[in-house]
N, C-alpha and C positions, 0 to 999 in steps of 0.2 A: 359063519352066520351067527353062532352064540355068543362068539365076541363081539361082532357088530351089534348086539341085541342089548348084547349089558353094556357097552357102550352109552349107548343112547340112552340106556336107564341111568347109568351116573349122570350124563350131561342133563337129564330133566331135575334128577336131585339137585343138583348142582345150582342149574337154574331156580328151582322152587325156594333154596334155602338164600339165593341171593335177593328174590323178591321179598321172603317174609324177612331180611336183616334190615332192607331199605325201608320197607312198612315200616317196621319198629321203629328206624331212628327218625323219620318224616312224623311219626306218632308222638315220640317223645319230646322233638323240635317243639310241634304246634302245643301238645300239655302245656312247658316251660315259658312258650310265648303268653299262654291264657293265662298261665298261675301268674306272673309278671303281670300283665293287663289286668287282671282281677286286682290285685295288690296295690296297684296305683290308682284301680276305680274307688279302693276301701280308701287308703291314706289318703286322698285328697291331694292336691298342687302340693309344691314342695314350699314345707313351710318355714325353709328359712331364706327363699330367695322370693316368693310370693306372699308368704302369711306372717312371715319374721318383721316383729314387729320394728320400726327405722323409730330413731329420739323423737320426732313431733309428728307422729301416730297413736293408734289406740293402742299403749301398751294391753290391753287386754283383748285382744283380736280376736276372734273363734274362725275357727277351720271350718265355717261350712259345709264343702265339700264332702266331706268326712260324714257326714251324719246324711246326707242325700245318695239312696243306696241306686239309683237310678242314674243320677250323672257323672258321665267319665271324666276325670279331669284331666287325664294323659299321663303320660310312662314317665317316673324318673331316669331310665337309663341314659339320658343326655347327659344329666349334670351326676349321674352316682360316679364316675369316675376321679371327678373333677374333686367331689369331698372326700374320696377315697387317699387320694394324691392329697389333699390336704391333711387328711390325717395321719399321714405314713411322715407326713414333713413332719409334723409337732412332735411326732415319737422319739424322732432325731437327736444327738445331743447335739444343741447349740446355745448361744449366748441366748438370755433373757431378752426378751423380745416383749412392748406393750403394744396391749390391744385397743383397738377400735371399740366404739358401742357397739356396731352390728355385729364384730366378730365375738365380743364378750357374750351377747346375750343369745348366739348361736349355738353354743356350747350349754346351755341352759335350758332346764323345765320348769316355764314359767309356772311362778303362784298366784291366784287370779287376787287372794289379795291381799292387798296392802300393805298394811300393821304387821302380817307374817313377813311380807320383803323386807320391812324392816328390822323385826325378828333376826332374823341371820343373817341380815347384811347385805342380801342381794335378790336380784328381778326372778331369781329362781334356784332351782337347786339342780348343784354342777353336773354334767353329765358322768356316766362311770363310776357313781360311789354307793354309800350304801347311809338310808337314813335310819337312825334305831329310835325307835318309840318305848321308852322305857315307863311302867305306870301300871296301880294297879288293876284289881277289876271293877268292869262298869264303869271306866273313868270317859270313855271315848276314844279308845286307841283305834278301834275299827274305822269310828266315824271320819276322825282325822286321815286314816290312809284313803277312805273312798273318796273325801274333799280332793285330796294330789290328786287322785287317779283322775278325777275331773277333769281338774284341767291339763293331765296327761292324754285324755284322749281329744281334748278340743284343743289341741297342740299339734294332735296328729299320730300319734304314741300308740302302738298295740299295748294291751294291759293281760299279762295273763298273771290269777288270783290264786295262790293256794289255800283251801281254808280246811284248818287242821283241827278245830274245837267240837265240829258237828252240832253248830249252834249258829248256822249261816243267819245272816243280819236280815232283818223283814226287807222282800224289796220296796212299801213303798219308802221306805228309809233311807236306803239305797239313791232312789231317784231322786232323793230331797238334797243329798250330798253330791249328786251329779251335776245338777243342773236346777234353777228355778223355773224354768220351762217344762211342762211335765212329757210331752212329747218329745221334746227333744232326750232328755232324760231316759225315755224309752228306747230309744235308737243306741243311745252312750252305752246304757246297761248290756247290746246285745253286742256289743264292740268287748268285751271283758271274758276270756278264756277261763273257766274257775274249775280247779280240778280240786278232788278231798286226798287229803295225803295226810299219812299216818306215822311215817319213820325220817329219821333225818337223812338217811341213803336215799330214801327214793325220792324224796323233796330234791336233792342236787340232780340225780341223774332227771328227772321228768323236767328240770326247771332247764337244764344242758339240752333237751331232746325239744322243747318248745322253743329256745331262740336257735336252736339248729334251723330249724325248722322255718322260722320267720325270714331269717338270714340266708338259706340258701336255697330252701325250697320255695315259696312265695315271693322271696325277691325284697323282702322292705332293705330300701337303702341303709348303708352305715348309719350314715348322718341323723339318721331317725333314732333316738335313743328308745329303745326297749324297757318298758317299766315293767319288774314283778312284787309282787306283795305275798309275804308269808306271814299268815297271819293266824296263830301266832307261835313262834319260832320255840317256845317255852315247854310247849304240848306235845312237839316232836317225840316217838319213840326212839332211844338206841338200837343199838344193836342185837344186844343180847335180849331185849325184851321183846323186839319188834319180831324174831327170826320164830317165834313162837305163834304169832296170830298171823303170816303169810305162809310158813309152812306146817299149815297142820294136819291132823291126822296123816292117814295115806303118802302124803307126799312130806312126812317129815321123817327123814333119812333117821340110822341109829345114833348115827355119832352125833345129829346135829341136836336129838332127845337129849343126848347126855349138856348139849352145852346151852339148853334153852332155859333163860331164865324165868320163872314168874312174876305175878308183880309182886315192888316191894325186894327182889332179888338180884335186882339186875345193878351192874355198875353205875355210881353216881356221879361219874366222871364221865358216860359217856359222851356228854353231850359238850362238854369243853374239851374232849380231846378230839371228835368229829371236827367241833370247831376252829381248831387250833390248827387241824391239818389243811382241813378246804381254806383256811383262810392266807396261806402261804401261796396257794394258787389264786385265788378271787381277785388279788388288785391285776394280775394283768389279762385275766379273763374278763372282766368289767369292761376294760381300757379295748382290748381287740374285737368285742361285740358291742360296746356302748351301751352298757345295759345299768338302768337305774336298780337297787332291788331296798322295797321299804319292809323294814323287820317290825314286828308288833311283839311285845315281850312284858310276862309278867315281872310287878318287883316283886323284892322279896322284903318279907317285912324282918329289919333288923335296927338295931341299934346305934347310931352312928357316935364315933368319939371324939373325931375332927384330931386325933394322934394324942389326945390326953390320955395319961394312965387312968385314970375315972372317967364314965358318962356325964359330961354335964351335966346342969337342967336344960335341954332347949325342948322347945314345943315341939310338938309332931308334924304339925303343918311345915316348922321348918326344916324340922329331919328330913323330910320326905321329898323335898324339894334336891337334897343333893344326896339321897341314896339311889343307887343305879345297879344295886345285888341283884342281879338277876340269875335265873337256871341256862347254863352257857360257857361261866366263867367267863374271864377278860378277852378271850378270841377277839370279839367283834368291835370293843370299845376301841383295839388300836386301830380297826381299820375302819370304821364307818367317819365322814367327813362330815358328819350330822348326828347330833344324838340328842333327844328330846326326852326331860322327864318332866312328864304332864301330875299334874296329883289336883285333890277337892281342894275347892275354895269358898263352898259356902252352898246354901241354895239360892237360887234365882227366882224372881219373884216378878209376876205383873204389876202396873198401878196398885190394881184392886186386893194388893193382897196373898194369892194364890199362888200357888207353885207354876213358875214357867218351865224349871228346868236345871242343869248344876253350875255354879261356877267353876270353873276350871282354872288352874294356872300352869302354864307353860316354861318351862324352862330351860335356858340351851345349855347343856352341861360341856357339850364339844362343839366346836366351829372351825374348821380346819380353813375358810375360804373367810373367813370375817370374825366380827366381834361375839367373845361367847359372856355365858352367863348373864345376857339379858332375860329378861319374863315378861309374859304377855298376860292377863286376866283375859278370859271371855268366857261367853256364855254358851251351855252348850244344850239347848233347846229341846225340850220332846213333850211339850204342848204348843201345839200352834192352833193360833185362832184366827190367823189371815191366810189360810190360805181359798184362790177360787179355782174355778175350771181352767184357768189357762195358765196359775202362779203357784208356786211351790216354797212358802217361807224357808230363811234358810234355816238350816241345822246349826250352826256355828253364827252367835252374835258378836260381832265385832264394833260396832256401834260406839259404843261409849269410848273405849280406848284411842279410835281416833280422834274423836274429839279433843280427849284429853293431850294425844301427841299434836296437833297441829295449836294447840293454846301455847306446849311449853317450848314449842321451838315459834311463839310469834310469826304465826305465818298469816299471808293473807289477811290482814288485820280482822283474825276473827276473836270476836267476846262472847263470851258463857254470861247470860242473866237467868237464876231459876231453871237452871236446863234447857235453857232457849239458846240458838246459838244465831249467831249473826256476823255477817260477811260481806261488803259492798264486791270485793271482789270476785268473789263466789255465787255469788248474786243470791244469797241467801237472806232472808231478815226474820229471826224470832222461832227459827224452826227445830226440831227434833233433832237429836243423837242418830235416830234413823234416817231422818231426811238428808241431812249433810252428809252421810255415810253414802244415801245415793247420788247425791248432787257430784260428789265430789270425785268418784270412781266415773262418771259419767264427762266427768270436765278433763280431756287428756292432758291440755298444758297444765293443768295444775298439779295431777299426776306428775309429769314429766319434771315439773320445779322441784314438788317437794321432795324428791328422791334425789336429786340432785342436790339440795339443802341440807337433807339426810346423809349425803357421801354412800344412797346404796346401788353398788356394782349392778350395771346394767342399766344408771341412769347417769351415774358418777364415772365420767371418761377422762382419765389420766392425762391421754393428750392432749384433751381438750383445757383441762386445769396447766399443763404446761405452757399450753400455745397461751393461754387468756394471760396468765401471768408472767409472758415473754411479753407480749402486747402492752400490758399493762405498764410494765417496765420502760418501755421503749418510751411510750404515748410519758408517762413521767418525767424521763428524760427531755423530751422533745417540749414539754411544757416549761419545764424548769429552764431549758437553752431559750426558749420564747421571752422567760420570765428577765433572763440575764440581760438579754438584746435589747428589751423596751427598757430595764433601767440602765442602761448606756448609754441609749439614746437619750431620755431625759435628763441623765446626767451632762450630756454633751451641750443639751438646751440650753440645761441651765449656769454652763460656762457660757456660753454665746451672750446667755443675759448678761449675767452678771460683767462679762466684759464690756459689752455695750453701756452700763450702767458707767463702770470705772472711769472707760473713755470718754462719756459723756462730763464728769465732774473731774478731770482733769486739763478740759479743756476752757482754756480763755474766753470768757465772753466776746464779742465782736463789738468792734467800738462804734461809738455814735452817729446816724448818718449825719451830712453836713447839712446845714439849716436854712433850707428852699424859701425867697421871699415869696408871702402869700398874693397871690392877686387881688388889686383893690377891687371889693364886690360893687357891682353895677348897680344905681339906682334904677329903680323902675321906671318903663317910659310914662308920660302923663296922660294923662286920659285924651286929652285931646290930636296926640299923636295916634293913639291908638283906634280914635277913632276914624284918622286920614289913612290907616292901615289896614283898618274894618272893612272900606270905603273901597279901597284900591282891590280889595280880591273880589273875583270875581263870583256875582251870584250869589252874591247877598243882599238883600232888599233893603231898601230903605226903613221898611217897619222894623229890621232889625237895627239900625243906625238909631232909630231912636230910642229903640229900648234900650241901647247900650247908654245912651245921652241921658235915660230918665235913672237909671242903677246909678249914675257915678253924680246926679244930682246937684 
C-alpha cells in the first residue's frame, strides 16, 4: 500500500510539472507573438515595399503609420525572410552587380532635404556605417543629429539616443528638429529611447544590449536599419577614470582602489585605444544588425600645417574647415563612410537687422559612397518669429543655397532679380528664397529631374543612363541609315533627270508634216436664201420673217 501511495504521489508531480512546462511555453509563444504584433503596430507598413519611395513619387514620403499609436498596420513576418535572404546574398562574394533605383535607395536613410542630398552625393545615408560630426562647441552638432533622427523615424527607424554631456537639448528644440508639425513632433519625440551614459565600456555594451533587444526581442525586421546617436563620443570616461565613480565606496574592491585613477590621472590614450579595439569588430557588426550609429565629437583646436615645415598664414575660418583633431585618435576616421566638419560662418541676420541665428558651414572631409570635400553654408536659426499653433519654423535654413544651386546648374529656367526668383516652370514669379524652397520640395518631378541633373544616387540610375544611351545610339544609327537612304534615293532621281534631259537633246527633231491643201472657205448664203430657210422651219411666224427682211434692209 505505501508503494502504491508514493506512487500516485510521483505520477501527480509528474502530472503538475508537465502542466506548469506547457503553461510556460503557451505563455511565452503568446508574449513573442504580442511583442512582434506590438512592433509592427510601432514601425508602421513596411517601408520599403509600401513607403519606399519609386523615381516618380514623393521622394519625401512620411511613414504615417508610425506616428498613429492606435492603428495596426500588420506584422512584417511575411516579407522579413524574404529581406533576410536578400541580405545573406549581397554578403556573398560575387561579381559587381548594378543596382536599380528602388534597390539603391532601399539600402538608404533618407534626408528630407535636399541641398544635403547633394552634399554627399546621395538620396540618403548608406545603411551599416557610421556618420562623424566633427565641430566645435555650440556649433549645432546636436541640432544636426536630431534633423537625421527625423527623418529616421518618419522612415520607419527606431532611434535610441545616448546623451553623455548632462546638458540634454530643451525639448521644444527638439520638436523643432523633428518635425514642422508640432504634434506630430510630439509623438517622433516619444519614438526616441535616450539613455545618460558616462564611460566608453558601457556606451558599447548598453548600445549591444538595446539593438539585441530591438532585433530579437521585439522583432524589428533586418531590413529596418536601426539608428544610434552618441552624443557626444569626446565626453566618454575610460577606463581607469570611469572604474572610480561606478565602484565607489563599499563596493570598491582593494586591488581596484589601487588602480583607480583620478581626474586628471587617468591614461590619455584611453579613448583611441577603446576605439582602435571596437573598431576592428563595428564594420561587421554594423553590416549583421544594420545599424546606422551618428558620432558627435568635439575638435580640438590646433594648428594645421598642410605638411610645410612652418605654419603658414591661413585664416582660421579656413584652418578649421579641414582640422578633424579630435579626443579618440584616428579609430573612427577609417571607418565612418561620413564625416562632417561643421565650424562658424558668420552671424545670421533678419531684414531688419537683428540677430536670426549662426551661419554655419559644412564640410565633407570623407565620402566613401560619392563626392567629398564639397561645403554647404546654412543657417542655423534660434530666433524664430514665424512660428503658430499648428507650424514649427525650421531649425536649419536652407533657403538661399538652393537657390543659388539651381541658378548655377540652369535649371528650370529660373532668374534671381533683387532676391526675387522666378520660374515659368515652377510656376513661381518674383518670389522669396523661402518660397521656392517650398514650392520646390513640394513639386516631386522637379525634385526627381534635378537629382538626376545632379548625378545624386538614389535619383541617378546607372541602368537607366546605359539603357538611354544604348537607345540613344541605336535611334542615331537608325537616323543616320534614314539620312543615307533618302540621299540615294535622290541621287537615283536625279540620274533619271538628268538622263531624260541627255536623251531628250540627243535626240533628232521629227521632220515636217506634209502640207494638207486648205479648203476653200464658203461664202455666206444671202439673205434671201436665208430667208426661204427661216420660212421652211417650222414655227416661225411670219412677224419674224419680217423682222429678219427689215435687219438685212
Amino acid at each position: 500500500m505505501a508503494v502504491k501511495k508514493t506512487a500516485k504521489k510521483a505520477a501527480k508531480k509528474t502530472a503538475k510539472k508537465s502542466v506548469k512546462r506547457a503553461t510556460k511555453k503557451t505563455a511565452k509563444k503568446v508574449a513573442s507573438k504580442t511583442a512582434a504584433s506590438k512592433a509592427a503596430a510601432l514601425m508602421g507598413p513596411d517601408p520599403v515595399n509600401q513607403n519606399q519611395t519609386p523615381i516618380n513619387a514623393n521622394p519625401f514620403l512620411l511613414s504615417e503609420a508610425l506616428l498613429d499609436l492606435d492603428k495596426d498596420p500588420g506584422v512584417y513576418n511575411q516579407r522579413t525572410e524574404e529581406f533576410l535572404t536578400a541580405k545573406r546574398n549581397k554578403r556573398k562574394n560575387k561579381p559587381t552587380q548594378f543596382s536599380t533605383m528602388s534597390e539603391v535607395r532601399k539600402d538608404m536613410l533618407p534626408l528630407r532635404e535636399f541641398t544635403l542630398q547633394w552634399l554627399i552625393g546621395s538620396y540618403g545615408i548608406p545603411h551599416a556605417t557610421i556618420l562623424d560630426i566633427v565641430g566645435p562647441e555650440g556649433i549645432g552638432k546636436t541640432s544636426l543629429i536630431f534633423y537625421i533622427i527625423g527623418g529616421a523615424i518618419m522612415s520607419g527607424s527606431p532611434v535610441y539616443y545616448q546623451e553623455t554631456e548632462a546638458k540634454p537639448m530643451k525639448k521644444e528644440r527638439v520638436l523643432r528638429m523633428l518635425s514642422n508639425d508640432p504634434n506630430r513632433a510630439v509623438q517622433m519625440l516619444k519614438r526616441i529611447h535616450v539613455e545618460k551614459i558616462y564611460s566608453l565600456r558601457a556606451s558599447r555594451e548598453y548600445l549591444k544590449d538595446w539593438v539585441d533587444v530591438q532585433r530579437n526581442d521585439i522583432g524589428i525586421p533586418l531590413h529596418i536599419p536601426l539608428v544610434v546617436a552618441i552624443d557626444t563620443w569626446s565626453k566618454l570616461m575610460g577606463d581607469q577614470m570611469a572604474r572610480g565613480f561606478y565602484d565607489m565606496g563599499d563596493n570598491l574592491s582593494e586591488a581596484n582602489k589601487k588602480k583607480h585613477k583620478d581626474i586628471g590621472e587617468g591614461n590619455k590614450l584611453d579613448h583611441a585605444a577603446f576605439a582602435q579595439a571596437w573598431c576592428t569588430e563595428l564594420p561587421y557588426w554594423l553590416e549583421k544588425n544594420n545599424v546606422i550609429i551618428l558620432l558627435a565629437e568635439h575638435q580640438n583646436d590646433k594648428k594645421l600645417d598642410f605638411g610645410a615645415s612652418k605654419a603658414p598664414a591661413i585664416a582660421a575660418d579656413v584652418s578649421e574647415k579641414f582640422n578633424k583633431n579630435k579626443r579618440g585618435g584616428r579609430a573612427f576616421n577609417q571607418n565612418t563612410a561620413l564625416q562632417f566638419i561643421i565650424t562658424r560662418a558668420g552671424i545670421a541676420k533678419f531684414p531688419d537687422k537683428t540677430k536670426s541665428g549662426t551661419l554655419v558651414n559644412c564640410r565633407v572631409d570623407k565620402n566613401s559612397y560619392g563626392t567629398g570635400n564639397r561645403e554647404l553654408k546654412f543657417e542655423l536659426r534660434t530666433e524664430h518669429r514665424y512660428d503658430t499653433d499648428d507650424f514649427l519654423e525650421d531649425a536649419f535654413i536652407f533657403h538661399d543655397i538652393l537657390g543659388k544651386l539651381l541658378l548655377e546648374h540652369k535649371m528650370f529656367g529660373l532668374t534671381c532679380t533683387r532676391n526675387a526668383y522666378t520660374s515659368e516652370e515652377l510656376g513661381v514669379y518674383g518670389v522669396s528664397a523661402s518660397e521656392l524652397h517650398k514650392t520646390f520640395h513640394s513639386n516631386h518631378e522637379a525634385v526627381r529631374l534635378a537629382g538626376k541633373v545632379l548625378g545624386i544616387d538614389g535619383y541617378f540610375d546607372l541602368i537607366d543612363q546605359i539603357r538611354e544611351t544604348k537607345e540613344n545610339k541605336e535611334e542615331l544609327i537608325r537616323q543616320e541609315a534614314e539620312r543615307a537612304a533618302a540621299s540615294a534615293k535622290a541621287a537615283a532621281e536625279a540620274d533619271k533627270v538628268a538622263a531624260a534631259l541627255e536623251k531628250e537633246e540627243n535626240t533628232p527633231p521629227p521632220p515636217p508634216p506634209d502640207e494638207v491643201p486648205s479648203e476653200p472657205k464658203s461664202s455666206p448664203p444671202d439673205t434671201i436664201q436665208q430667208l426661204e430657210l427661216v420660212e421652211d422651219i417650222p414655227g416661225y411666224s411670219k412677224d419674224v420673217k419680217s423682222k429678219l427682211t427689215e435687219d438685212n434692209g
